[in-house]
N, C-alpha and C positions, 0 to 999 in steps of 0.2 A: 531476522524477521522479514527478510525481504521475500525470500519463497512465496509465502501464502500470495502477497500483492502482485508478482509479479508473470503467478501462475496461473491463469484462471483455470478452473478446474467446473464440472456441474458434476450434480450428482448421479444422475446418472453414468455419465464415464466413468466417477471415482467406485462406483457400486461395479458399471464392470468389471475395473483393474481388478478390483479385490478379489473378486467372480475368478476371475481369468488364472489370479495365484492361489486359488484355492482356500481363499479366505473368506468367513462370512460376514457377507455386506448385511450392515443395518438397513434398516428401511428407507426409502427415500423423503417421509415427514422425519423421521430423527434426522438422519444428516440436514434438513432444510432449517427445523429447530435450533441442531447445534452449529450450524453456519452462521442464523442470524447474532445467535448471542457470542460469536468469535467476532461478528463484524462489528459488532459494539465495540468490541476491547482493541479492533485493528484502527476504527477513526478516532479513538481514544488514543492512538500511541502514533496514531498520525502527526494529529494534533501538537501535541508534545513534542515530535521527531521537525514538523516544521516551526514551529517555535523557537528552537534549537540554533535552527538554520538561519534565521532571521538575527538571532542575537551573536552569531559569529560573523555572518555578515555589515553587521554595525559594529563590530569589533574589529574587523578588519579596516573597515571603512574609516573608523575612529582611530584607528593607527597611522593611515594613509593621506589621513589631514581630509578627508571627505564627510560631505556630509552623512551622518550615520542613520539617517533613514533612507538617503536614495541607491536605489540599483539600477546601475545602466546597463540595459538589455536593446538586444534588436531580435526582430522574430520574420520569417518569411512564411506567408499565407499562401503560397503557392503550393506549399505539401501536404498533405491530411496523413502525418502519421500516427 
């Protein structure tokens, strides 16, 4: 499942590709329609995927004798990636 989130794609381009191998592209209101309602079921399995993450990391943390809600992070503001 990570493709779809990791690729951003617009519809136009994806109407090219298609164009380009000889395949018939939908129109650009169907693809925007069926984008929105994939993007429904992607923050939906977001949701759930970070959820996930949170309860392994208090399970880890819970092994390690730490407290099982903190995560120690450090972050540098010096980079916009």
């Amino acid at each position: 499942m990570d493709c779809p989130r990791k690729t951003p794609i617009g519809n136009n381009t994806l109407r090219s590709i298609l164009l380009a191998a000889d395949i018939p592209a939908p129109s650009a209101s169907g693809l925007q329609k069926a984008a929105n309602k994939v993007n429904l079921q992607l923050i939906k399995e977001n949701k759930a995927d970070m959820e996930e993450h949170r309860q392994q990391i208090s399970n880890v943390n819970t092994l390690r004798g730490l407290p099982a809600n903190g995560v120690s992070i450090s972050s540098d503001g010096a980079f916009n990636n």
